[in-house]
C-alpha positions in Angstrom: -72.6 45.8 -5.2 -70.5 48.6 -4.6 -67.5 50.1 -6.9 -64.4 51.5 -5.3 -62.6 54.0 -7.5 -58.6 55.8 -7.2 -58.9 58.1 -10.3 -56.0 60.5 -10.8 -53.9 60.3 -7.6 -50.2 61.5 -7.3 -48.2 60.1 -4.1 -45.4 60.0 -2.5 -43.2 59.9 0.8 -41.5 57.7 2.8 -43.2 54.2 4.3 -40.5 52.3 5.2 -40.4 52.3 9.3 -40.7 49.5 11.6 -42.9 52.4 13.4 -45.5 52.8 10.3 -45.3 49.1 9.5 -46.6 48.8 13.0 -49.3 51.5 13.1 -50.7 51.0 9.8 -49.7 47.7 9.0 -48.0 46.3 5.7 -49.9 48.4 2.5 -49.9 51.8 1.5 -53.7 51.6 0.9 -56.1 48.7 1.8 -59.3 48.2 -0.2 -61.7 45.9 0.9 -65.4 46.2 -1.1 -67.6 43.8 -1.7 -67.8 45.0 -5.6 -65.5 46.2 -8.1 -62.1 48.1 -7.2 -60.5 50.3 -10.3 -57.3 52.5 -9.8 -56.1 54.4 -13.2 -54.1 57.3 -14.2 -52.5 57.4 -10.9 -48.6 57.9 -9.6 -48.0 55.9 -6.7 -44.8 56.9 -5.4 -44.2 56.2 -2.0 -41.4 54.2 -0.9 -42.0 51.1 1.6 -43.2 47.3 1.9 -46.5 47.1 -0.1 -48.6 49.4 -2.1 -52.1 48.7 -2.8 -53.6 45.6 -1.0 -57.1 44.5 -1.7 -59.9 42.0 0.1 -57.2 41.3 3.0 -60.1 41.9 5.5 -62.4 38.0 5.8 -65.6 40.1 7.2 -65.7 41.9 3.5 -67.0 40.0 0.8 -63.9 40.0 -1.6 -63.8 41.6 -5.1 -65.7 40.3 -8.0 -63.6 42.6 -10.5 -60.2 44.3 -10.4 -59.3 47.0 -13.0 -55.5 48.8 -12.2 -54.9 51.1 -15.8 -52.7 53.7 -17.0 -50.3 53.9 -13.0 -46.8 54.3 -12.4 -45.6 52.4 -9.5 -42.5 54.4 -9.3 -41.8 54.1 -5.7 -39.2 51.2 -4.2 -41.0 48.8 -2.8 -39.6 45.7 -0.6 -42.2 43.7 -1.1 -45.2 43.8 -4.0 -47.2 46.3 -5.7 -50.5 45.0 -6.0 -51.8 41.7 -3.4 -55.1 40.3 -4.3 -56.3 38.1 -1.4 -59.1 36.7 -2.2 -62.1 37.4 -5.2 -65.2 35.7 -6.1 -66.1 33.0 -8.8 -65.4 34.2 -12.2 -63.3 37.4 -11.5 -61.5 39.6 -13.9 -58.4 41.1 -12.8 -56.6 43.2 -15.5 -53.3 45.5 -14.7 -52.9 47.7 -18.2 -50.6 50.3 -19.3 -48.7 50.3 -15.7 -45.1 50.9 -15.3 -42.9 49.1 -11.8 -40.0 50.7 -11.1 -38.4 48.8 -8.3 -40.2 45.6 -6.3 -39.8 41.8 -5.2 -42.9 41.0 -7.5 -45.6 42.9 -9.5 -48.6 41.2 -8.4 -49.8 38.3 -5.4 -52.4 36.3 -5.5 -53.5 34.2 -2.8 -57.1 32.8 -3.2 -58.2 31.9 0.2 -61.6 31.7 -1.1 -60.5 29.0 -3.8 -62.3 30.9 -6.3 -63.2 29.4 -9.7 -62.3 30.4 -13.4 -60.4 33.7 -11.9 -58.7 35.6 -14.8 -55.6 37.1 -14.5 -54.9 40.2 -17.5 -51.7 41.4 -17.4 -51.2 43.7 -20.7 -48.4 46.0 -21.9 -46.5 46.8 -18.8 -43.0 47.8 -18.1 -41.2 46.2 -15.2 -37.5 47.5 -14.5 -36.5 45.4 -11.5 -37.6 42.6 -9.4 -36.2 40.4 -7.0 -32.8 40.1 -7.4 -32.7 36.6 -5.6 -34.2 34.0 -7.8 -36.3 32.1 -5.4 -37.9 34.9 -5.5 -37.7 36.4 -8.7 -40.8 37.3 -11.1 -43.8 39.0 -11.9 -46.1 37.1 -9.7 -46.1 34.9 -6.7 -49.2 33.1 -5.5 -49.3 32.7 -2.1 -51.7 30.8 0.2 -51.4 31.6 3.2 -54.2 29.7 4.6 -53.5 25.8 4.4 -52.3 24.8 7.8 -50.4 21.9 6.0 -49.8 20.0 2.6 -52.9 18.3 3.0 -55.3 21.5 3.6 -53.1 22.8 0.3 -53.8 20.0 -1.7 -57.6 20.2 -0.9 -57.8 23.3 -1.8 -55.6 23.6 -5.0 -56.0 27.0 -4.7 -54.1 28.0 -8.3 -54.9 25.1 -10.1 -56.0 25.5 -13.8 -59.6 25.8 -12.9 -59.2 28.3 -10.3 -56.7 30.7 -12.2 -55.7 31.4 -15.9 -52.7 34.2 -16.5 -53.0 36.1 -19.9 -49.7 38.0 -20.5 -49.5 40.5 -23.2 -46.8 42.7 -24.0 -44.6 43.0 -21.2 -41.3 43.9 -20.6 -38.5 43.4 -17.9 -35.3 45.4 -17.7 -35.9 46.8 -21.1 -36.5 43.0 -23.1 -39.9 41.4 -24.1 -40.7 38.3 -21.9 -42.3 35.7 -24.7 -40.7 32.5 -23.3 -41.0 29.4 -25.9 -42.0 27.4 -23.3 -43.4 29.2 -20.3 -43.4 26.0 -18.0 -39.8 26.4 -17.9 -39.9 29.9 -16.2 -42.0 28.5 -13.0 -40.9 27.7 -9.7 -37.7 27.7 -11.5 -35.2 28.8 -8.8 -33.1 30.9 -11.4 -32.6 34.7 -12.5 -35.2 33.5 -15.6 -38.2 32.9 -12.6 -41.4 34.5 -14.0 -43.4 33.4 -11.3 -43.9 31.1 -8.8 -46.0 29.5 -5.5 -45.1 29.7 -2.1 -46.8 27.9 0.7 -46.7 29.3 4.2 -47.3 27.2 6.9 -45.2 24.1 5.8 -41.6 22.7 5.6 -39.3 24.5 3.8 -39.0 20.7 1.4 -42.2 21.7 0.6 -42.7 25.7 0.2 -41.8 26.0 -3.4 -43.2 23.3 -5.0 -42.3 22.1 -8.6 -43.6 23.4 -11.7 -47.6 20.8 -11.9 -49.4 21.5 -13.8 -52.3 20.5 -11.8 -51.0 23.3 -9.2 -50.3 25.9 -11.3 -52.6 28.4 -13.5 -53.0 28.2 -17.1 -50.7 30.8 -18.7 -51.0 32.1 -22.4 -47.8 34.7 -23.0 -48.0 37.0 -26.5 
C-alpha cells in the first residue's frame, strides 16, 4: 500500500494549448497509486482543461482513499478540478476547506471498477462559478465512460445507491448556501439550479442524461 502526498504546493501558468493538451494530455497532474492520494494546503493556479486527475491509468490499482484539504483552485479551468476514475470497495473521498474559482464542475466520478459503498465528503467549500449552461451545470458529474451501450450501463449501475453515497456539508455557490429542500429536484435537472448530474458516453444522445432514479443515482445527504 503506498501513499501519495502534494503538501504545500503553489502553481501556476498557462495550460490551455491544443499543443500541451497533446503532449501531456488532458490534467495538470495525474496520480495513479495503488494506496492513498492526499493533496492539502496547496494553490493550484494554472489555467487550462483539468487539474488533478487520479487512477486514470487501468494497469494501477486505483485509490482506496482520497483526502484534497485546505487548496485553492484558483486557476480557470474548462473542464473539472478533481476526476476520480475509479477507487476500490469502501473508499473515502473527502474535499475539505477548498475554494473553486472558475470550472464546468468541482468534482467527476466515473467508477469503472463499479466499486461498492464509495463515500463521497464534500465539506465547507466555496464554489464561485460553474457551468454556465445547465446541462452541464453543478458541482459533480458522474461519468462512465466505459459501458459500450445502455445495457453494459445498466449492468453495471455504476452510481447506484450501493455504489456511491454524497455527504455535502457547508457549501456555497456564488456567495449562497446550497441546502435544497428536496435535493432530488436538483439532478439531472437541465436548469441553472443543476447540482449534479450523470452522463453516459458511448450512447444516444435520448439516452446520455438520464432522469433523476433513484436506483441510478447516489444517496445524497445535504446540511
Amino acid at each position: 500500500m503506498k501513499r501519495l502526498v502534494i503538501n504545500g504546493l503553489t502553481a501556476k501558468g498557462e495550460m490551455t494549448s491544443t499543443e500541451y493538451k497533446s503532449k501531456y494530455g488532458n490534467a495538470m497532474y495525474s496520480l495513479n497509486v495503488n494506496g492513498e492520494v492526499l493533496i492539502k494546503d496547496s494553490v493550484f493556479g494554472m489555467n487550462g482543461y483539468n487539474c488533478i486527475e487520479i487512477s486514470l491509468s487501468e494497469s494501477v490499482e486505483p485509490v482506496s482513499k482520497v483526502t484534497i484539504e485546505n487548496c485553492d483552485f484558483s486557476g480557470v479551468l474548462s473542464n473539472n478540478a478533481i476526476l476520480i476514475f475509479a477507487t476500490k470497495d469502501n473508499t473515502i473521498i473527502t474535499v475539505r476547506n477548498c475554494h473553486f474559482a472558475s470550472l464546468s464542475n468541482v468534482i467527476r466520478l466515473s467508477n469503472r471498477t463499479g466499486a461498492k459503498n464509495v463515500v463521497l465528503n464534500i465539506e465547507d467549500c466555496v464554489i464561485d462559478k460553474w457551468a454556465n449552461d445547465p446541462k452541464y451545470a453543478g458541482f459533480l458529474i458522474m461519468e462512465d465512460y466505459k459501458s459500450k451501450n445502455m445495457d453494459a450501463f445498466n449492468e453495471l449501475n455504476p452510481f447506484g445507491p450501493d455504489k456511491i453515497t454524497v455527504n455535502v456539508k457547508n457549501m456555497r455557490y456564488a456567495g449562497n448556501k446550497i441546502c435544497p429542500d428536496q435535493v432530488d429536484a436538483y439532478l439531472n435537472c437541465n436548469n441553472p439550479k443543476q447540482l449534479a448530474y450523470v452522463y453516459i458516453d458511448n450512447v444516444g444522445s435520448d439516452y446520455r442524461y438520464p432522469e433523476y432514479d433513484p436506483a441510478i443515482f447516489p444517496v445524497f445527504n445535504f446540511k
